[in-house]
C-alpha positions as CSV (number, residue, x, y, z in Angstrom):
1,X,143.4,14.6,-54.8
2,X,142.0,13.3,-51.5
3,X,138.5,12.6,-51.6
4,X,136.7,11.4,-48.4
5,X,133.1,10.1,-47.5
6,X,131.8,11.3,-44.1
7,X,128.7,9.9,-42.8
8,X,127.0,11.8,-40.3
9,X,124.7,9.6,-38.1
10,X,123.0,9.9,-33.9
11,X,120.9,8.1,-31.7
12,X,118.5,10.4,-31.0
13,X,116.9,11.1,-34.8
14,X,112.6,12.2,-33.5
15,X,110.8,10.1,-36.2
16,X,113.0,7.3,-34.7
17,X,115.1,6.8,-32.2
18,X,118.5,4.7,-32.8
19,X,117.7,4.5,-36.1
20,X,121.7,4.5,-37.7
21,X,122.0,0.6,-35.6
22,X,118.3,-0.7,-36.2
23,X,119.0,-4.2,-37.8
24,X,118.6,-4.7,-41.3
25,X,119.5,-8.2,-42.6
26,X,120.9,-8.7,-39.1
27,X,123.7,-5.7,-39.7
28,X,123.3,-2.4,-38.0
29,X,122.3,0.4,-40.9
30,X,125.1,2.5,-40.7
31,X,127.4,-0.1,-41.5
32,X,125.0,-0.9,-44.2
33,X,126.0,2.6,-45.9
34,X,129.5,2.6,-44.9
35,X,130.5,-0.5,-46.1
36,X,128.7,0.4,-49.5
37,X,130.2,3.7,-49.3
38,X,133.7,1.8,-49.3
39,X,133.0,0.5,-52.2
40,X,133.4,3.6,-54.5
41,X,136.5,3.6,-56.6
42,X,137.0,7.1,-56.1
43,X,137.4,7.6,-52.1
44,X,140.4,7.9,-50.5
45,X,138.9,7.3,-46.8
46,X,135.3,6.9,-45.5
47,X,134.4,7.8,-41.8
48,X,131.2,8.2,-39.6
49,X,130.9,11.2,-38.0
50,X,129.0,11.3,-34.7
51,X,128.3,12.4,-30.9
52,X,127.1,8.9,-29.8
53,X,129.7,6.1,-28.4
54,X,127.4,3.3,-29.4
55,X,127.4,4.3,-32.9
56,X,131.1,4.7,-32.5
57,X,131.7,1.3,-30.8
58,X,129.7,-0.7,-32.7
59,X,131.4,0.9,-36.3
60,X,135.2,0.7,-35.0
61,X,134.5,-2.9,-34.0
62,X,133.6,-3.7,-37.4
63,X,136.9,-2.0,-38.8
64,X,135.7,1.2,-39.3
65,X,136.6,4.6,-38.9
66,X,135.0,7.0,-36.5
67,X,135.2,11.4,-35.6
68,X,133.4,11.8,-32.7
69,X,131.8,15.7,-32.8
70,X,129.8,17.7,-30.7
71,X,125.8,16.8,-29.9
72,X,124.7,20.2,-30.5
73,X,124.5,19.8,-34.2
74,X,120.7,20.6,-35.5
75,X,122.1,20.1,-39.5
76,X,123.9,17.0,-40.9
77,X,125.9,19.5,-42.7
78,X,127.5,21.1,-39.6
79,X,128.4,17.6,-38.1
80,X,130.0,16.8,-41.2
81,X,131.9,20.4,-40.9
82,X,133.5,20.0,-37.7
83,X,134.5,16.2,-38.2
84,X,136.2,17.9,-41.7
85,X,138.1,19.8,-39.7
86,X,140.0,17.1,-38.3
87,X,141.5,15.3,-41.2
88,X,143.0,16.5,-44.5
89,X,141.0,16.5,-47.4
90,X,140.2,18.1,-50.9
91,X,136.3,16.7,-51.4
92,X,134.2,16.0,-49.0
93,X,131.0,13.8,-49.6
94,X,128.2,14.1,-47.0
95,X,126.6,11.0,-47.5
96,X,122.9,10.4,-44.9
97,X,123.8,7.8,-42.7
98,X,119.7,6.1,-43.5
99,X,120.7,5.1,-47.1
100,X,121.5,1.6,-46.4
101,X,120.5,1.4,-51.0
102,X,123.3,3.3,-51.4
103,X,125.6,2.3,-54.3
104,X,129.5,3.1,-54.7
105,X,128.6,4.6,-57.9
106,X,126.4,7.3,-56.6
107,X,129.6,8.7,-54.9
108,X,131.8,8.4,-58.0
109,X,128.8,10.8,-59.7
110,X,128.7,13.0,-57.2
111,X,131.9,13.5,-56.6
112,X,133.2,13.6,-60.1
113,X,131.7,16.9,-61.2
114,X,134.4,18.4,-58.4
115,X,137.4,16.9,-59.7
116,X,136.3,17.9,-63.5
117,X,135.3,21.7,-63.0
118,X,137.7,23.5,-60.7
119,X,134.9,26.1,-60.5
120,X,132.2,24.2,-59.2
121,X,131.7,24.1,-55.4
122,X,129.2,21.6,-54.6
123,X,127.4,18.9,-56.2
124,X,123.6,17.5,-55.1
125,X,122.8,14.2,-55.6
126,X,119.6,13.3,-57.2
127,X,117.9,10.8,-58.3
128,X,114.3,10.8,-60.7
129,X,111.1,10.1,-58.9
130,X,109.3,7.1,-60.3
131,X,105.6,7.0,-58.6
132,X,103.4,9.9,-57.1
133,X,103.3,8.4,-53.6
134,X,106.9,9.5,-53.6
135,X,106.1,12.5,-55.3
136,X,103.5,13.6,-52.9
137,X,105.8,12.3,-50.0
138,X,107.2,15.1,-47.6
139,X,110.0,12.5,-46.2
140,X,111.4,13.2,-49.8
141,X,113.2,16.7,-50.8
142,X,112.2,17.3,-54.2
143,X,113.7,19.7,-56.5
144,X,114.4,21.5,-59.9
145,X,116.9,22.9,-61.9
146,X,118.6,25.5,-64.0
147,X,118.8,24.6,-68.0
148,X,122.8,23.9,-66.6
149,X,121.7,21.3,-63.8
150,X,122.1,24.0,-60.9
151,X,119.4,23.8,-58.2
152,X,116.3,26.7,-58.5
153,X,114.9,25.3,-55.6
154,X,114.4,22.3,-53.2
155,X,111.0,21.9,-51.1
156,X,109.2,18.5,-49.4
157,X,106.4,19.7,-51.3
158,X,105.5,18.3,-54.6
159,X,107.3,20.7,-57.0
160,X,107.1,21.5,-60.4
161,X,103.4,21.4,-60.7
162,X,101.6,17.6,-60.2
163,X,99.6,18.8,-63.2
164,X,101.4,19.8,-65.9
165,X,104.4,17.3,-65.1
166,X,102.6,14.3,-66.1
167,X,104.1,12.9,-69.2
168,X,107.6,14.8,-67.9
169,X,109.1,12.3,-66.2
170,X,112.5,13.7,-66.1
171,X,111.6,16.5,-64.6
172,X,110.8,15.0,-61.5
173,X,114.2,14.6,-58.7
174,X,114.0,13.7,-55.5
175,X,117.6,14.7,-53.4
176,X,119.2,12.2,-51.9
177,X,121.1,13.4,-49.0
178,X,124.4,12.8,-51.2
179,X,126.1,15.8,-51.5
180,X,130.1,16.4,-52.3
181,X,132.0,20.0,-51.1
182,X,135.0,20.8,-51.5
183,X,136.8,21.2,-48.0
184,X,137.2,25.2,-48.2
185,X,133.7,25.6,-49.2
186,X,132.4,23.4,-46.9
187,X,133.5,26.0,-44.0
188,X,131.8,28.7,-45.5
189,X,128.7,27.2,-46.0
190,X,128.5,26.1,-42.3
191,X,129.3,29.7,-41.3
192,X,126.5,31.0,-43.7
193,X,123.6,32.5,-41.7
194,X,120.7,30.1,-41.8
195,X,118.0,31.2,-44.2
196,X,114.2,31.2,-44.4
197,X,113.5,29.1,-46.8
198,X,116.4,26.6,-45.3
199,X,114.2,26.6,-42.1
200,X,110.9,26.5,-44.0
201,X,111.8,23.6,-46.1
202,X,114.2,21.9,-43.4
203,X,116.8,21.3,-46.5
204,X,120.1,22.3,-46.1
205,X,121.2,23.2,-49.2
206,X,118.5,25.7,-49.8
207,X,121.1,27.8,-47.4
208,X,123.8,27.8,-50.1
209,X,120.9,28.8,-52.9
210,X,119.4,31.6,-50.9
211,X,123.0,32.8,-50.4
212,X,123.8,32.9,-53.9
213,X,125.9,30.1,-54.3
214,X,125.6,27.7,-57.5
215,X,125.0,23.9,-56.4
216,X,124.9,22.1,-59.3
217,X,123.3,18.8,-59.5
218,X,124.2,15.3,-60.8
219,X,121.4,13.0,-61.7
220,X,121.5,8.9,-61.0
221,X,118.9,6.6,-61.7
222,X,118.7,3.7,-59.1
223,X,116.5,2.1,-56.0
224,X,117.3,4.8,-52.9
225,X,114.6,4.3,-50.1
226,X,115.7,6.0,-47.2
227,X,115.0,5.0,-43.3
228,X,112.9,7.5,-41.9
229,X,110.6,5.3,-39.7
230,X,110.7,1.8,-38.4
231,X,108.5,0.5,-41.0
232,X,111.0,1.4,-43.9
233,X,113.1,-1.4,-42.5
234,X,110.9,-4.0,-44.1
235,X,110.9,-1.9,-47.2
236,X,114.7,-1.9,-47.7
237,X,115.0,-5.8,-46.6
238,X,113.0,-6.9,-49.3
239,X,115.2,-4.7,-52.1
240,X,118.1,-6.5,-50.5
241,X,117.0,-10.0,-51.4
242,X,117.6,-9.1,-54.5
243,X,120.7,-6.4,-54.2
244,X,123.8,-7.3,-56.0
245,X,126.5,-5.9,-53.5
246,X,124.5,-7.7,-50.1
247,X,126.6,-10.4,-50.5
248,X,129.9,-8.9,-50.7
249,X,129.6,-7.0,-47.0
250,X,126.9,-8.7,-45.2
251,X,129.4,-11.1,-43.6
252,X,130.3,-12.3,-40.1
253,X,126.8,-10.3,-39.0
254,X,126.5,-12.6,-36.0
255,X,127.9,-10.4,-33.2
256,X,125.2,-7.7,-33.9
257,X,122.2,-9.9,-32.9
């Protein structure tokens, strides 16, 4: 079974602009979350999947792989789409190109659920929320289950109730832009008419939901802060001072400064 990691990434994100090669530790972010993508045990291939040729340069020179795809694309899902179509694949994991916490064993989760249940056709990655600043946060999709782990729902609003949460812990997930199709499905999702609640929520996956469509969702527990504005850079620096895989990829860094 071929099992591939695409990471979707461009220039011209609104909140901020050229994030996926802002310096982090010296090394561009994207190649932050590719070469910890590598990492998982599980992939066949990882590639980056984007309209920009500076992303692509700068990735390629550091041995990776790069699809170049249209720069029409509103959803990280459809860029991901189109670059699928291009190579041959049974899974593919869309994983946010402004995860540079990412660890290879959040793609092994996420991807495992495919591999074990031919009937399953998608699998969200999630992770539990630990403080109500991130609760409250809009920059963080949160969202609840079924009693079988299948999404109900996913909004930037704080959801289920701040209130009668409290001392339930576990029932507050925060989705972290990790999320593994399998190749066939993958085309029909991106040829899904967009929904309401898609649009209202600005979550993807709330497409498939509205559609009918079971996602089901696998649950990690770990540090994920993800880039959405400059000042998360100092954020993530500090967790790497003290992140176990920084050393194994963070070398020969010189010839992005």
């Amino acid at each position: 079974m071929k099992i591939v990691a695409m990471i979707p990434a461009r220039m011209a994100a609104t909140r901020f602009p050229g994030k996926p090669l802002a310096l982090i530790k010296g090394l561009p972010m994207i190649e932050h979350v590719r070469r910890r993508v590598q990492m998982a045990k599980i992939l066949t291939e990882v590639y980056v999947a984007t309209c920009d040729e500076q992303i692509k340069r700068v990735v390629e020179t550091a041995g990776g792989k790069v699809i170049m795809t249209k720069d029409c694309h509103e959803r990280c899902t459809d860029r991901v789409a189109e670059a699928s179509d291009k190579i041959d694949a049974d899974i593919i994991i869309n994983v946010q190109g402004d995860e540079p916490l990412i660890m290879p064993e959040m793609i092994d989760a996420v991807a495992r659920p495919l591999v074990q249940d031919n009937e399953l056709y998608c699998v969200n990655l999630a992770t539990p929320i630990t403080d109500m600043v991130e609760f409250e946060d809009p920059n963080a999709p949160k969202l609840v289950t079924d009693i079988h782990g299948d999404v109900l729902y996913i909004s930037r609003e704080p959801i289920p109730s701040q209130k009668k949460t409290r001392f339930l812990e576990y029932l507050k997930l925060k989705q972290l832009g990790i999320i593994s199709f399998r190749h066939d499905f993958l085309k029909v999702f991106t040829n899904l008419t967009p929904t309401p609640l898609e649009q209202v929520e600005s979550v993807d996956m709330m497409r498939a939901v509205e559609h009918g469509y079971k996602v089901r969702t696998a649950v990690v527990k770990g540090i994920m802060i993800g880039v959405d504005v400059p000042d998360d850079v100092g954020r993530v620096e500090n967790i790497l001072d003290n992140d176990p895989l920084l050393e194994k990829y963070i070398k020969n860094v010189k010839q992005f400064h």
